[in-house]
N, C-alpha and C positions, 0 to 999 in steps of 0.2 A: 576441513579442507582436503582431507585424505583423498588419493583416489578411489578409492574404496565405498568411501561415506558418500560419493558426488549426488546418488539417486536416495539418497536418505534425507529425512529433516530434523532438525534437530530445534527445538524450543526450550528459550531462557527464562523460567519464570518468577519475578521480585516476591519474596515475603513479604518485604517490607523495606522500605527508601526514607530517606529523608530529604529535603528540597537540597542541603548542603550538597548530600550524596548525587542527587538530579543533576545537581549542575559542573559537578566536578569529574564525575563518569562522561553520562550520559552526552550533553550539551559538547560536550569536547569531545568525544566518538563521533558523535554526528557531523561534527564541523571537521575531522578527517575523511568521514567517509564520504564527502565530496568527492574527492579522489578515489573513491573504491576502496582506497587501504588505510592502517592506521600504522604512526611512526612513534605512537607513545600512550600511556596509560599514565595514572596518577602513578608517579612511584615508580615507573619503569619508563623508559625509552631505548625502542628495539635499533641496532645497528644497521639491520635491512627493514625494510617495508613489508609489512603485514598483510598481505590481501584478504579483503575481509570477505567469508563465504558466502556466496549466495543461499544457501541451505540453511541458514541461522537467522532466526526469529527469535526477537527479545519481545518478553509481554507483560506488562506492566496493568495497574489498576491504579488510579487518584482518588484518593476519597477527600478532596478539595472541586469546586468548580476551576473548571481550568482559565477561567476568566481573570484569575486573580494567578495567573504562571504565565507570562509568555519567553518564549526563547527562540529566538531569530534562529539560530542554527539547529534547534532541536526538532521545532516544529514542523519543518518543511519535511522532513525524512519519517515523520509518525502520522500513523493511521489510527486517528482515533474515532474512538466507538460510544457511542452515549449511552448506556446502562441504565434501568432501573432494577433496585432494590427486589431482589427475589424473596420473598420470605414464605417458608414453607410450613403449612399449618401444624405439623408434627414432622417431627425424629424419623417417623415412618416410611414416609415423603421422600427424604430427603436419600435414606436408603435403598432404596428402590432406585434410586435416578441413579446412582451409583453404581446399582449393579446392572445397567444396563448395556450390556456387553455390545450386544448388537449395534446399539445406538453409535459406540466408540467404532465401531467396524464398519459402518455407514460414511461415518467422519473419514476415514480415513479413506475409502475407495473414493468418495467427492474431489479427492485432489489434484487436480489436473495440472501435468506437467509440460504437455507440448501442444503449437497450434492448432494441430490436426485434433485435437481431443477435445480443444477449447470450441473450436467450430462447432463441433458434434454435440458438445452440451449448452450451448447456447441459441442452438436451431431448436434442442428440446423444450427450452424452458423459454425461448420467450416467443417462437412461433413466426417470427421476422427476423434474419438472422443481420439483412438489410440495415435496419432501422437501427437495429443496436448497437452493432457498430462501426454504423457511420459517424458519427462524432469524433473517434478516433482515425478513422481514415482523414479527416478533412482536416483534424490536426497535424497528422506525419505528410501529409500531402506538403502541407504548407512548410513544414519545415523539411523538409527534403529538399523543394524548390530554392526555398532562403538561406539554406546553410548550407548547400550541395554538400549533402552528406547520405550516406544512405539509412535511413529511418527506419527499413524492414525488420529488424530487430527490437526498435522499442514495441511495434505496433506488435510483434507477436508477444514482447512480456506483455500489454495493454489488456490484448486479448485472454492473455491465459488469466490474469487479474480478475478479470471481469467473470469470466466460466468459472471462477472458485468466488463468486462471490453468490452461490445457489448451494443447497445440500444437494446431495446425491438423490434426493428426492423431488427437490424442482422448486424447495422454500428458500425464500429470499433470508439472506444473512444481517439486512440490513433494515428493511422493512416486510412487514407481510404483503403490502401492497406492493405487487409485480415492475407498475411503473414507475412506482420511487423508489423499489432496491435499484431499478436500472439505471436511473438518473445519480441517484447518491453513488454506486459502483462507477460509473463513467468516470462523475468528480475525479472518484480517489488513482482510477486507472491512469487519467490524460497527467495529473499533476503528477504523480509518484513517479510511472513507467515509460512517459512523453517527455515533458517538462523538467522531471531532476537529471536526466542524466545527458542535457542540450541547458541547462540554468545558466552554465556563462555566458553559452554563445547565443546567449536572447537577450539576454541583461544588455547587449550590447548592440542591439536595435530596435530603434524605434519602432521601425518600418512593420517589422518581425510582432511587436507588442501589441501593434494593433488589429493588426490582421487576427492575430489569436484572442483579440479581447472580441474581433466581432463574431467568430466565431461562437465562444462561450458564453457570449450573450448574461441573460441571469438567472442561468438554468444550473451552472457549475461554479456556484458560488469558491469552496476549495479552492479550485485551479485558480481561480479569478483573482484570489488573496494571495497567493504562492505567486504569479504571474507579476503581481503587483510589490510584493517582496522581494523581487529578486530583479527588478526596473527600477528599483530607487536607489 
């Protein structure tokens, strides 16, 4: 939260968790960071309010189906990723990917920080700069108009989301195929960067609920479940 650190990232990664530990951290971080900040930790509770960084990334792995975990507070704030099992024929292999320096120096230049940058790599990789993110326009549109608020801000986190959802090379992070990384990125853009940070003042129209369910249609399944989480 330093001023310092403000253009740096910073990533938190679990060895290893227990459900006990999931739900007594985790589930309860998340259900403060509603608010942006957090007023207590297991074991601790701060005097002032915590503003939690934007610049912190916690990352995790289950080695459960997650079908058999749900958490109303944790789920809506995680971006999960379906995984399959890498297994590498030899030691050799495995070495090799490890030292690949370049690869990590790749990684790191792909990360786009501001709109202007997100434009510029989303004109690259998907060729209609239109098409990709209008989804997101028609979202902030709508809620700009319903909650007279100005939206310009989520739409550009939306965007930057979405431009860092490509390598620096133009592969999709999410699928190989171009038009379902776009679709499954849109998902995770509109509910995370649209939808979480406007979640009360929707909860609390109808009007609001539907206009965005026709919207999302059942193309952004995510948002549609998070939309529907947070209406009931």
């Amino acid at each position: 939260g330093l001023f310092q650190n403000q253009d740096r990232m910073f990533i938190a990664m679990m060895a290893k968790i227990s459900p006990g530990e999931l739900l007594e951290y985790f589930s309860e971080t998340a259900f403060q960071l509603k608010h942006g900040q957090l007023m207590r930790l297991p074991g601790s509770h701060f005097s002032d309010p915590v503003t939690y960084p934007k610049n912190l990334s916690i990352i995790g792995t289950m080695d459960k189906p997650i079908s058999t975990w749900v958490d109303s507070d944790l789920l809506p704030q995680t971006t999960i990723l379906p995984c399959s099992p890498i297994n590498f024929s030899s030691s050799q292999i495995l070495k090799e990917s490890l030292n690949q320096l370049s690869l990590q120096k790749t990684l790191l230049k792909s990360f786009i920080r501001t709109p202007q940058q997100a434009f510029k790599k989303l004109l690259m990789v998907t060729n209609n700069l239109s098409h990709a993110v209008l989804p997101l326009l028609q979202v902030t549109r709508i809620l700009r108009k319903e909650l007279s608020l100005d939206a310009g801000n989520f739409l550009g986190e939306g965007v930057i989301y979405l431009a860092n959802s490509w390598s620096h090379s133009g592969n999709g992070l999410f699928s190989k195929d171009p038009q379902k990384n776009l679709l499954f990125a849109l998902d995770l853009a509109i509910s995370q960067s649209l939808f979480l940070p406007c979640s009360s003042k929707i909860s609390h129209s109808e009007n609001l609920q539907k206009k965005l369910y026709k919207i999302l249609g059942n193309k952004f399944p995510n948002s549609s479940a998070y939309l529907y989480q947070i209406s009931k």
